[in-house]
DONU-760051 format. One record per residue (C-alpha): residue number from 1; chain; x, y, z. Coordinates in steps of 0.25 Angstrom, whole numbers, plus 5000, padded with zeros to 4 digits. Example, Ala and Ser with C-alpha at 12.3 -4.5 7.8 and 13.67 -1.06 7.14 Angstrom:
2
(node 1, 'A', (5049, 4982, 5031))
(node 2, 'A', (5055, 4996, 5029))
This chain:
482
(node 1, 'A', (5449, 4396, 5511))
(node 2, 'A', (5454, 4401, 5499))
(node 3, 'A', (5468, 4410, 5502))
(node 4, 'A', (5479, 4415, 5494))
(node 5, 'A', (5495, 4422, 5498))
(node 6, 'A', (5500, 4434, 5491))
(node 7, 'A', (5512, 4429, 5482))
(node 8, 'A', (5522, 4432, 5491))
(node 9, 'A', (5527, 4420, 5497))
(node 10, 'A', (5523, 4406, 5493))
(node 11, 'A', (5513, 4398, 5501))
(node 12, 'A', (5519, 4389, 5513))
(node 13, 'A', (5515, 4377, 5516))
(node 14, 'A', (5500, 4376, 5521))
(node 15, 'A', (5503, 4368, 5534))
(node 16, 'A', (5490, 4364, 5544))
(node 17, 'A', (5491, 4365, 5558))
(node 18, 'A', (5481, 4358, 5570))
(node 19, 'A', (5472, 4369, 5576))
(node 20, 'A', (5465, 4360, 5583))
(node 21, 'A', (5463, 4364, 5598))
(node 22, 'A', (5462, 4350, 5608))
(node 23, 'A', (5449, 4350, 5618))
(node 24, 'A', (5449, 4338, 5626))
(node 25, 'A', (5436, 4332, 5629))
(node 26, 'A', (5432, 4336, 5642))
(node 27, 'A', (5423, 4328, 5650))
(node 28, 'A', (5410, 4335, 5654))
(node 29, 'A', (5415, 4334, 5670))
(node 30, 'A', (5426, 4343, 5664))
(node 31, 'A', (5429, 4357, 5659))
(node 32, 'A', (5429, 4357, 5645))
(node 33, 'A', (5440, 4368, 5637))
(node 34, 'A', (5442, 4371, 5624))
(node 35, 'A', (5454, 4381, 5619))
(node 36, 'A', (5447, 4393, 5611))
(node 37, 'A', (5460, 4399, 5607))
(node 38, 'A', (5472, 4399, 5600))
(node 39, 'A', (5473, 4386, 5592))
(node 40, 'A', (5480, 4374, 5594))
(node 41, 'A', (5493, 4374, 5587))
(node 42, 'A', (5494, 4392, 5587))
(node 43, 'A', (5507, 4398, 5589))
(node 44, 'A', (5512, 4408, 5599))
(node 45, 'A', (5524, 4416, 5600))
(node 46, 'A', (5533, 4413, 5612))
(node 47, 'A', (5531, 4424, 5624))
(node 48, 'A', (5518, 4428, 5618))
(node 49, 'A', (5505, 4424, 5624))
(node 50, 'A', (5495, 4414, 5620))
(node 51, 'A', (5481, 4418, 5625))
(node 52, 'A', (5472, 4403, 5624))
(node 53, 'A', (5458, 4404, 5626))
(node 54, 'A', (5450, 4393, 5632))
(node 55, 'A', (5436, 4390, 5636))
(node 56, 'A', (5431, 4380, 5646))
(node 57, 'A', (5418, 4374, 5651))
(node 58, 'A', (5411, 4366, 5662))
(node 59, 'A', (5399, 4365, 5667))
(node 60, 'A', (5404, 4365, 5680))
(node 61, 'A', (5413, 4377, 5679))
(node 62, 'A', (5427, 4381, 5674))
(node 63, 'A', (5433, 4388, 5684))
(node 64, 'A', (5448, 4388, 5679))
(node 65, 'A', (5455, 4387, 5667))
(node 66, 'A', (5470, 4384, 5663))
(node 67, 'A', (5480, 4387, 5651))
(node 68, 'A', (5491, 4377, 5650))
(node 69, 'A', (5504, 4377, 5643))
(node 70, 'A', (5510, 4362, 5639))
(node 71, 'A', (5502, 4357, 5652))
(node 72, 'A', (5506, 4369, 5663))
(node 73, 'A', (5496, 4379, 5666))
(node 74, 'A', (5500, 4393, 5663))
(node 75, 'A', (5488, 4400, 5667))
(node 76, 'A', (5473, 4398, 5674))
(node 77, 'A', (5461, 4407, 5674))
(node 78, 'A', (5449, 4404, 5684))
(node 79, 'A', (5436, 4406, 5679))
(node 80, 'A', (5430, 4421, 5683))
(node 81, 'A', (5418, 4420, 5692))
(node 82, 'A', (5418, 4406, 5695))
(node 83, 'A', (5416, 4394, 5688))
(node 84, 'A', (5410, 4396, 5673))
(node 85, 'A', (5405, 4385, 5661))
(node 86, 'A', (5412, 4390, 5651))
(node 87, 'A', (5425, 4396, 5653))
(node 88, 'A', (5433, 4403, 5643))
(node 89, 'A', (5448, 4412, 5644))
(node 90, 'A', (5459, 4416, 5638))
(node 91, 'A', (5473, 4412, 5645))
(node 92, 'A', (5487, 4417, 5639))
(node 93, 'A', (5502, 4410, 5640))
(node 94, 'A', (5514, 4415, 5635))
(node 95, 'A', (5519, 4409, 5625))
(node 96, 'A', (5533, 4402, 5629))
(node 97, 'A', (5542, 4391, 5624))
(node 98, 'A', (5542, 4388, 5607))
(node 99, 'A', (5536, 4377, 5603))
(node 100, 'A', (5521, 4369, 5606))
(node 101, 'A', (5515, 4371, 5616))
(node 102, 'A', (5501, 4365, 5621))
(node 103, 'A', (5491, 4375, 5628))
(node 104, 'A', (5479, 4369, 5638))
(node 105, 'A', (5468, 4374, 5644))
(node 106, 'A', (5462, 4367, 5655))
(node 107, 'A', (5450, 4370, 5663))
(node 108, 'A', (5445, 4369, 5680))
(node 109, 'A', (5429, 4368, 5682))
(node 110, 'A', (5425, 4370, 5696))
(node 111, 'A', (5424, 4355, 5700))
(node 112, 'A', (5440, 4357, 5698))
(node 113, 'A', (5439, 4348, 5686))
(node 114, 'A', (5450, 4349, 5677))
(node 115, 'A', (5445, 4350, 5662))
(node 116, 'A', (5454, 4343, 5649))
(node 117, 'A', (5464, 4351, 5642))
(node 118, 'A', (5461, 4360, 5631))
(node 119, 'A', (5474, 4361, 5625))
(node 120, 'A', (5479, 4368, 5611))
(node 121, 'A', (5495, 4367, 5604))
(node 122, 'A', (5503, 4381, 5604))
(node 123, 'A', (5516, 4383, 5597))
(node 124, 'A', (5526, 4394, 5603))
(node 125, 'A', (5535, 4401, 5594))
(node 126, 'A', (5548, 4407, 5597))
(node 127, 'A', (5548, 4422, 5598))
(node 128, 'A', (5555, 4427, 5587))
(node 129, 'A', (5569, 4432, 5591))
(node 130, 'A', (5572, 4449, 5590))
(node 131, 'A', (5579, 4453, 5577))
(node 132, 'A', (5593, 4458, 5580))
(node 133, 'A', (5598, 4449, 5588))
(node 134, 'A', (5610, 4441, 5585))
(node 135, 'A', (5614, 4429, 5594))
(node 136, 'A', (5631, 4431, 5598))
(node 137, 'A', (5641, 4422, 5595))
(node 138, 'A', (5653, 4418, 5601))
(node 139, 'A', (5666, 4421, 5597))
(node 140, 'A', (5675, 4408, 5593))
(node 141, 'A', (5688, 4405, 5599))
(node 142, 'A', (5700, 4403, 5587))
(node 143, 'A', (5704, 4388, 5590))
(node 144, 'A', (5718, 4384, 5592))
(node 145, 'A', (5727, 4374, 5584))
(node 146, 'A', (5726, 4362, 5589))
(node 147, 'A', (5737, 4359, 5601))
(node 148, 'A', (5740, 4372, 5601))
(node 149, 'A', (5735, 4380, 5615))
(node 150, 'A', (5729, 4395, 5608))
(node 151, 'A', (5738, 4406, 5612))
(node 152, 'A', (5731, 4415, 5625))
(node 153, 'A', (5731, 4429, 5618))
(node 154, 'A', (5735, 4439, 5629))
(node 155, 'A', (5729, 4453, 5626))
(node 156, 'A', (5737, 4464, 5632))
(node 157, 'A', (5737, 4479, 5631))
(node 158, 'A', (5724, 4487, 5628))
(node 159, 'A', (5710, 4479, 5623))
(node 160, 'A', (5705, 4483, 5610))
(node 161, 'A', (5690, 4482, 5614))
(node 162, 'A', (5683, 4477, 5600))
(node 163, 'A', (5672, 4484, 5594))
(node 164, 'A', (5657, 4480, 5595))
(node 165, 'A', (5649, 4477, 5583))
(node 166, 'A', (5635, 4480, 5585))
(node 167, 'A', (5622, 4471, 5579))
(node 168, 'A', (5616, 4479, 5569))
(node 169, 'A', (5599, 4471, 5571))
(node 170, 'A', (5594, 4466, 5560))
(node 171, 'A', (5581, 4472, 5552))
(node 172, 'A', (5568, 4468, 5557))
(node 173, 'A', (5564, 4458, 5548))
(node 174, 'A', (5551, 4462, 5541))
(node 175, 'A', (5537, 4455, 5545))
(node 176, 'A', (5533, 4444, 5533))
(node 177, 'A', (5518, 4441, 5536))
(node 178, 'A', (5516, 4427, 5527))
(node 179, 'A', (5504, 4419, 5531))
(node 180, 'A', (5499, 4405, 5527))
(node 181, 'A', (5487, 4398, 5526))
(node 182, 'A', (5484, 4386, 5535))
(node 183, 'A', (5470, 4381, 5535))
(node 184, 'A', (5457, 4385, 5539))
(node 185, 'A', (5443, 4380, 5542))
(node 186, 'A', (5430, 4382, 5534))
(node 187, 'A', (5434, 4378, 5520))
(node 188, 'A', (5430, 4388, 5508))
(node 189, 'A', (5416, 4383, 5505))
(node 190, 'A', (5411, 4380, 5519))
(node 191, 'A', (5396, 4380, 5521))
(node 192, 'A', (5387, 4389, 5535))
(node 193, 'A', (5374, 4392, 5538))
(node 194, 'A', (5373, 4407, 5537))
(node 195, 'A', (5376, 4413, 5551))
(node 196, 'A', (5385, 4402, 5553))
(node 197, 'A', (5398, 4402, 5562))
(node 198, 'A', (5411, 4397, 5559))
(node 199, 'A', (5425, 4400, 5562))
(node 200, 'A', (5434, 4402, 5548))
(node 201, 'A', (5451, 4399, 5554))
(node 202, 'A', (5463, 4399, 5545))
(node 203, 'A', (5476, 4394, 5549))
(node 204, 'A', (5488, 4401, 5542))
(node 205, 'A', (5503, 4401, 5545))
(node 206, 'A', (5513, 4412, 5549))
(node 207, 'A', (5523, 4410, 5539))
(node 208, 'A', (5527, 4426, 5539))
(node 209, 'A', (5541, 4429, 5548))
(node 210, 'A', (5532, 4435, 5560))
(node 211, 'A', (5524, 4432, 5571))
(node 212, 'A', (5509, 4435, 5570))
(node 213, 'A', (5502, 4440, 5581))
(node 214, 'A', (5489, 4447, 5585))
(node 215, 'A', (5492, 4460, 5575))
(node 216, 'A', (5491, 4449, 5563))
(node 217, 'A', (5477, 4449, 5559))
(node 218, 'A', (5467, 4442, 5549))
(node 219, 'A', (5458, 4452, 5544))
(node 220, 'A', (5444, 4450, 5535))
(node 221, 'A', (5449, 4455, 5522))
(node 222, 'A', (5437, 4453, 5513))
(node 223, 'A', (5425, 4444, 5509))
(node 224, 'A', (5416, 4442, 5519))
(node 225, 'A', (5420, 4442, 5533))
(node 226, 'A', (5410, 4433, 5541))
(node 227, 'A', (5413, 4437, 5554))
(node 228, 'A', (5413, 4450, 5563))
(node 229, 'A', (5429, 4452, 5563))
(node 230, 'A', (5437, 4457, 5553))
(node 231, 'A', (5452, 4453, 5559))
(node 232, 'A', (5458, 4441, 5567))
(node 233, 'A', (5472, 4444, 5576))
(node 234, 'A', (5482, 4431, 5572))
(node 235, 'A', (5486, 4424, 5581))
(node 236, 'A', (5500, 4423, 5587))
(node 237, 'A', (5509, 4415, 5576))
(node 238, 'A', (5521, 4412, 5573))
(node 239, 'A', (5528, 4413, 5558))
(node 240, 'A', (5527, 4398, 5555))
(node 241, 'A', (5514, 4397, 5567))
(node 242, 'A', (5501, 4396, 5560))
(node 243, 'A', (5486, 4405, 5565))
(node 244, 'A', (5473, 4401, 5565))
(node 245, 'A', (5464, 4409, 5562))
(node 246, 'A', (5451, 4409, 5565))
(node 247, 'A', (5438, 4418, 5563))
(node 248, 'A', (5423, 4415, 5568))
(node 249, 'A', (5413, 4418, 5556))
(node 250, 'A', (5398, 4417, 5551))
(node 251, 'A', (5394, 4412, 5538))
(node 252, 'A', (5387, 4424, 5531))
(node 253, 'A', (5370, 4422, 5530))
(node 254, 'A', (5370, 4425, 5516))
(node 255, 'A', (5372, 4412, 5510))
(node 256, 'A', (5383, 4410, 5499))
(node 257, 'A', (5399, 4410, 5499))
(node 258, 'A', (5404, 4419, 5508))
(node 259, 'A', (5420, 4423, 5509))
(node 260, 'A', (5429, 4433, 5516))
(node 261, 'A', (5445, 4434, 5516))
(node 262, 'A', (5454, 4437, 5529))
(node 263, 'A', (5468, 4441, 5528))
(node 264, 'A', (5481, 4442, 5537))
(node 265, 'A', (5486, 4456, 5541))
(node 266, 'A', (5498, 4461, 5549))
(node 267, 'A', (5501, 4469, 5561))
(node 268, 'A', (5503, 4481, 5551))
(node 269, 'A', (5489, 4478, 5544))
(node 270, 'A', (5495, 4473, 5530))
(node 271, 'A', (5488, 4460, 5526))
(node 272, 'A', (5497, 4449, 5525))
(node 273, 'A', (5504, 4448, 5511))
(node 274, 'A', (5507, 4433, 5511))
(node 275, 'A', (5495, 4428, 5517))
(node 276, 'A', (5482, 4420, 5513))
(node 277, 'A', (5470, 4427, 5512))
(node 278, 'A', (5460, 4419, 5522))
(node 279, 'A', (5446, 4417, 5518))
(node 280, 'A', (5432, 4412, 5521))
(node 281, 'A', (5424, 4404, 5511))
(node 282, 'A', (5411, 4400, 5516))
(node 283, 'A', (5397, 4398, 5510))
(node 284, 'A', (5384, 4404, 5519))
(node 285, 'A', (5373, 4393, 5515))
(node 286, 'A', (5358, 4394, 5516))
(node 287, 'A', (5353, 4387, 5527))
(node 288, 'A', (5343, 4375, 5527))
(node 289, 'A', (5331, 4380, 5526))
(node 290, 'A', (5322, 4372, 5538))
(node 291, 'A', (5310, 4367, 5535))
(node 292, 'A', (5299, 4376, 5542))
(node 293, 'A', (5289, 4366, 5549))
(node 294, 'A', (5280, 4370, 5562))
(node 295, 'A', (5280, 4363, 5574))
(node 296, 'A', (5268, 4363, 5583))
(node 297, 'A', (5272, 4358, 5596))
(node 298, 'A', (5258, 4356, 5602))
(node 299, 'A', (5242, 4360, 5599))
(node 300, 'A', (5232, 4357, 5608))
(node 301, 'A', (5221, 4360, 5617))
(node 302, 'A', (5217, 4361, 5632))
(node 303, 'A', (5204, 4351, 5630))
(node 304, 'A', (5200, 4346, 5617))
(node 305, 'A', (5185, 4344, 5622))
(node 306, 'A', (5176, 4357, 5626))
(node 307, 'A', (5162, 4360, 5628))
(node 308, 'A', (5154, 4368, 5619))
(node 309, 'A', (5157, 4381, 5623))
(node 310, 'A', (5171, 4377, 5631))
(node 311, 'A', (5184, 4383, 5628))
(node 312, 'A', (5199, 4376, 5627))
(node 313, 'A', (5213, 4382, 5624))
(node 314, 'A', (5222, 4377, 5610))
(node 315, 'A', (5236, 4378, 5615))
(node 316, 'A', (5248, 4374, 5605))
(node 317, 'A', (5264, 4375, 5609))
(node 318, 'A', (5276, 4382, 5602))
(node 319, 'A', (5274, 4379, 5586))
(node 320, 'A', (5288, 4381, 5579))
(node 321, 'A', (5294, 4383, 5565))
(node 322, 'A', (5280, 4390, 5562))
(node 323, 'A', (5278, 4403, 5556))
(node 324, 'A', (5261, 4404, 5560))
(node 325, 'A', (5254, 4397, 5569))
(node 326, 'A', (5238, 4395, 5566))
(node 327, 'A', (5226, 4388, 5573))
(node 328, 'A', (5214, 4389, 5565))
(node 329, 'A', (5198, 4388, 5570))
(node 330, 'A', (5201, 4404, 5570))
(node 331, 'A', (5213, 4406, 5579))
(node 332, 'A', (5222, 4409, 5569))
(node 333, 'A', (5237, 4411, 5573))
(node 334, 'A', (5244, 4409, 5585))
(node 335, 'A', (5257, 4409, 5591))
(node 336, 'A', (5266, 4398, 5598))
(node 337, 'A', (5264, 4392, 5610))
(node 338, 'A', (5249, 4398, 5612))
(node 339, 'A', (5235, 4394, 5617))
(node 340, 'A', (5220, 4397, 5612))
(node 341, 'A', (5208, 4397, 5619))
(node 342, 'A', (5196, 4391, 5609))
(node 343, 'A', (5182, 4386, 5612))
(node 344, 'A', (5177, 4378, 5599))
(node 345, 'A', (5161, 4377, 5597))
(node 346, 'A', (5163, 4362, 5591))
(node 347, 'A', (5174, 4355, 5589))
(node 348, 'A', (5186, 4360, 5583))
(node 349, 'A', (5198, 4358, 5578))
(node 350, 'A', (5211, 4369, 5581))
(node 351, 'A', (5221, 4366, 5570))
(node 352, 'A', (5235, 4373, 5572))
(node 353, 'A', (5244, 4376, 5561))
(node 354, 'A', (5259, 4381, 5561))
(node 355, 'A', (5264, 4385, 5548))
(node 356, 'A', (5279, 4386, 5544))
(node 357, 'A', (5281, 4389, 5529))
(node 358, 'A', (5274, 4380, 5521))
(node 359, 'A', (5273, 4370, 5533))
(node 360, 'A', (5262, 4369, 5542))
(node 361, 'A', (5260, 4361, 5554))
(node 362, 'A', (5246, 4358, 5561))
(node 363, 'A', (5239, 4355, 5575))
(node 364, 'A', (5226, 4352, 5577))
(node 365, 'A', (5217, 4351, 5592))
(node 366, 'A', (5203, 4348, 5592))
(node 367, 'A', (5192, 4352, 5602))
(node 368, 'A', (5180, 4344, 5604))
(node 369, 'A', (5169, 4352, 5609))
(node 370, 'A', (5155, 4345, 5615))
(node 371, 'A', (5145, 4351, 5610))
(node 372, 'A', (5132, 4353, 5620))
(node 373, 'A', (5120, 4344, 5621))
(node 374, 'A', (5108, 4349, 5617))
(node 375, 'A', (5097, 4349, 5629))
(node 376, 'A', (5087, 4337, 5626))
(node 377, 'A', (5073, 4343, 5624))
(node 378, 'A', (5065, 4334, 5631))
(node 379, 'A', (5057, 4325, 5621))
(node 380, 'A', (5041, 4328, 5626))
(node 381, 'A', (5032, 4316, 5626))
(node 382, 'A', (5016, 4315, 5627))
(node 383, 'A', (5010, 4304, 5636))
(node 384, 'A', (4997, 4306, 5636))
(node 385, 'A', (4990, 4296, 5632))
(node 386, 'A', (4988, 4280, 5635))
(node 387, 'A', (4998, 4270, 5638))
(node 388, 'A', (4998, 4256, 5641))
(node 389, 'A', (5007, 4247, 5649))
(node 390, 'A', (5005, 4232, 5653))
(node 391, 'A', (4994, 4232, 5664))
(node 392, 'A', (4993, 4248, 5663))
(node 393, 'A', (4988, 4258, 5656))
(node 394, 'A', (4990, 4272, 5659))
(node 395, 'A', (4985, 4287, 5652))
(node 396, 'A', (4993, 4298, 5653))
(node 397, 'A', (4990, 4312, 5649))
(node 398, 'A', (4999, 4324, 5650))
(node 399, 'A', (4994, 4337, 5658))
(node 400, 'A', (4990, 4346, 5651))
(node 401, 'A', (4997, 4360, 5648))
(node 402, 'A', (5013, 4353, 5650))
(node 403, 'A', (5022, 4359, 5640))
(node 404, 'A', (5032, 4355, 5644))
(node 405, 'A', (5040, 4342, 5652))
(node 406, 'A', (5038, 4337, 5661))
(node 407, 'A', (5024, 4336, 5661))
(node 408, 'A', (5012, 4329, 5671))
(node 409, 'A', (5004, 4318, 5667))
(node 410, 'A', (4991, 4312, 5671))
(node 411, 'A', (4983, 4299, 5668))
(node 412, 'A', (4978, 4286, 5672))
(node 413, 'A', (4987, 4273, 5677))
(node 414, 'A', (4977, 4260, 5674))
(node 415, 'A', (4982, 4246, 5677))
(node 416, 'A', (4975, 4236, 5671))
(node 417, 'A', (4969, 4225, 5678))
(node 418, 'A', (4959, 4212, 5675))
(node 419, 'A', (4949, 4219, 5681))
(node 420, 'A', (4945, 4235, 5680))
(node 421, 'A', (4959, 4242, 5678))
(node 422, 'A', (4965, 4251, 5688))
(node 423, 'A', (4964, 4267, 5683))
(node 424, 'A', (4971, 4278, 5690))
(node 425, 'A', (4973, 4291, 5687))
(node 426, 'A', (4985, 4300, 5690))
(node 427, 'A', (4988, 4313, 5689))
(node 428, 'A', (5004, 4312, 5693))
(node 429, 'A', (5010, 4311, 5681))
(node 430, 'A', (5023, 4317, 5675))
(node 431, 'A', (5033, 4317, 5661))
(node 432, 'A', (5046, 4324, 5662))
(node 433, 'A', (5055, 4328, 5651))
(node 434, 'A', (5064, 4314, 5652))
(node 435, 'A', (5048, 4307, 5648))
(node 436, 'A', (5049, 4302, 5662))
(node 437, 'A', (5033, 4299, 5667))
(node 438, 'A', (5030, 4297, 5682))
(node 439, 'A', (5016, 4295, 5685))
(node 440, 'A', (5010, 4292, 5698))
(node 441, 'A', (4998, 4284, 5698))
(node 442, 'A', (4989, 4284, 5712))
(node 443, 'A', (4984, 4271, 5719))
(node 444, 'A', (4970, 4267, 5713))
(node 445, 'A', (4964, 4262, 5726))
(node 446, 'A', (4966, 4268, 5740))
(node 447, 'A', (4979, 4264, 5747))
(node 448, 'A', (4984, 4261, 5735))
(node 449, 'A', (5001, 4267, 5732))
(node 450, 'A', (5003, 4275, 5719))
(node 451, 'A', (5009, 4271, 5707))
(node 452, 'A', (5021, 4278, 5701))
(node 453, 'A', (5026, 4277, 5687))
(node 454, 'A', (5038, 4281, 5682))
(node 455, 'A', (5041, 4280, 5667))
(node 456, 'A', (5049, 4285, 5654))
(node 457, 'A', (5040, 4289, 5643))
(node 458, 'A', (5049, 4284, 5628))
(node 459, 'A', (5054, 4296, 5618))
(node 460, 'A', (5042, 4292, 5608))
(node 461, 'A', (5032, 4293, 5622))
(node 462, 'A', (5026, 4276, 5617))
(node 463, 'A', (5032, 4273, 5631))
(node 464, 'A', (5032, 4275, 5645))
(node 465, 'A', (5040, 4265, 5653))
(node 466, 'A', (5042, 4265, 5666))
(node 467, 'A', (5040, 4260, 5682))
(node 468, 'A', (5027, 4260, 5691))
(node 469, 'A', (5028, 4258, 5707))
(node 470, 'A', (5014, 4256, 5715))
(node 471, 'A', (5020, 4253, 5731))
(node 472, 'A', (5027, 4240, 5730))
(node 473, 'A', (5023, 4238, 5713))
(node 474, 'A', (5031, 4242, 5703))
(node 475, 'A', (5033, 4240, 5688))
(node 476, 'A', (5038, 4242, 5674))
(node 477, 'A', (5029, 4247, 5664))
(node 478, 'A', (5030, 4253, 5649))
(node 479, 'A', (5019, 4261, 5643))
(node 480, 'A', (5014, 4262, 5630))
(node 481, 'A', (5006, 4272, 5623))
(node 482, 'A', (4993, 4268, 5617))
């Protein structure tokens, strides 16, 4: 802070003074209290009141609170409509016996647990003594010689009464309003976000010949003001007591220097003429830009592997610190959290982008999809014609008009023996779409069983492999085609 005194009185001597208010640590068991207001070491006139604001918390409940003076308790306030958390009053003493004093504030939560002092320094200051009025002095008695008794004087006759002289009072004397500059917080210079809180206090000295009390002021005198009052009451000092001051502001948005000027004034509304003008040097700076980068939470999907002509749902969570979200493969954008139903034709993949600037973050789900089977055309296969096998031969010729599987054979079964072979014809036979041939041969000779064939004819239609049973005879051939 820069400040300056008219050329009226020379400066005093710059003296600092402890504003510090103690809090003892309080246990979490225990209330906790803090006293807001005044400040340690503030001065009060004797007979005048002294109103301490405190405030006290426990998350069990403050239910009373007490104000004491140099360790008795003066006065006790309960808590309205039962036990709160945070508790905050205003208590007054009047002020009373010159000199320091120490002022506590205690607190009571429901548990009837007693919390740690908060406790602050106040000096009272003697009440200024009327004008006008003159102690009385005794007259002295004339002293005698020594050894020698004084004479008794024996008044006789009439008294004279003497005359009385009556005290002219004084003048008033007139009001000297001298102000001095202590300390303050938030050095010239000192660097905030813009919107950012602070509280701007100054400490000056009453070094005038009257008291100040609540019709003192500091007014906003100029510059900028950064803050939604333009005048702060003094508290009650003193001449020789020193104020702190102290005024809750916001650093303007515009960034740059920013200052403002605040000035004493009297009951009468004259600024003070032997005073420092107070002020606020701060500077507003630009904040940080931070750097603009998506965050994508989740992206998914309900199953990753569909049927041809199935359906499943992409669903993604709350992307942050992106301007536009996107999912491509025609979905376009979307908001966050959301969902989408989609039924891919093939195999796709869903790419998610979240874009931020010139940042861009990605996502990506694939879904598989199986693709149908095409129906097997069954492959046809002639058999007409003449196989052999080892000790048989057989002819086969397919029935006429079959266009399509399965289709009927005929033939003739011939086992080949030493002597004349063993022909039979057979009118049972049948090829289906798998190329499986069953053919039933009848006995050759009367009484004799039937003989059943059941073979697999190969893709090519060179071979027919298969089984034959006759009664109790069986076996394995494989035919080949001549």
């Amino acid at each position: 802070m820069k400040h300056r005194l008219f050329p009226l009185f020379a400066l005093l001597a710059i003296a600092s003074l402890a504003l510090a208010t103690c809090v003892a640590p309080t246990p979490p068991s225990q209330p906790a209290t803090k006293i807001d207001s005044p400040a340690s070491n503030s001065t009060v006139t004797e007979g005048k009141e002294l109103a301490v604001q405190s405030t006290s918390a426990d998350p069990r409940g403050i239910v009373q609170v007490d104000l004491l003076v140099d360790g008795q308790v003066v006065h006790s306030d309960q808590a309205p409509g039962g036990p709160q958390a945070s508790y905050t009053v205003i208590q007054k003493w009047t002020a009373a016996g010159p000199g320091q004093h120490v002022v506590s504030v205690q607190a009571l939560n429901k548990d009837r647990v007693v919390g740690d002092q908060a406790s602050i320094a106040i000096v009272v200051v003697a009440a200024p003594t009327p004008a006008g009025v003159t102690p009385t002095v005794a007259p002295s008695a004339t002293a005698s010689p020594a050894g020698t008794a004084a004479p008794t004087q024996v008044v006789t006759g009439t008294v004279v009464p003497t005359a009385t002289t009556t005290a002219v009072p004084p003048s008033p004397v007139p009001c000297q309003n001298v102000a001095t500059f202590v300390n303050e917080t938030i050095p010239d210079g000192t660097q905030f976000q813009p919107g950012q809180q602070f509280n701007k206090s100054w400490t000056i000295r009453n070094d005038g010949n009257c008291p100040w009390n609540d019709a003192y002021q500091l007014i906003w005198t100029g510059g900028e003001r950064m803050t939604s009052v333009s005048t702060v009451a003094l508290p009650d000092t003193a001449p020789g007591g020193a104020a702190p001051l102290t005024i809750a502001m916001a650093a303007p948005a515009q960034p740059g220097s920013h200052a403002g000027q605040w000035q004493l004034r009297d009951p009468r509304g004259a600024v003070f003429a032997t005073a420092p003008v107070l002020t606020v040097n701060i500077v507003t700076v630009a904040p940080t830009p931070v750097p603009c980068i998506p965050v994508i939470s989740g992206f998914g999907v309900d199953r990753t592997t569909i049927n041809h002509g199935e359906s499943t749902t992409l669903r993604w969570r709350l992307i942050s610190n992106a301007e536009r979200v996107e999912i491509d493969n025609g979905i376009g954008g979307v908001g966050t959290p959301g969902d989408r139903g989609v039924a891919p034709n093939q195999t796709t993949t869903y790419t998610l982008y979240a874009y931020c600037g010139g940042n861009t973050r990605t996502a990506q789900v694939t879904i598989t999809v199986i693709q149908p089977q095409p129906t097997a055309v069954p492959q046809r296969v002639h058999l007409t014609g003449n196989w052999s096998a080892q000790g048989y031969l057989m002819e086969l010729e397919e029935a006429m008009g079959c266009m399509q599987l399965p289709c009927g054979y005929r033939g003739r079964w011939i086992k080949i023996t030493q002597g004349a072979p063993q022909i039979t014809e057979f009118t049972q036979g049948l090829l289906d779409s798998n190329r499986h041939l069953t053919i039933t041969v009848p006995g050759s000779i009367p009484g004799q069983p039937p003989l059943y064939f059941d073979g697999t004819a190969s893709e090519d239609g060179r071979t027919i492999t298969g089984s034959w049973t006759r009664g109790n005879e069986s076996g394995q051939l494989t035919f080949r085609k001549q």
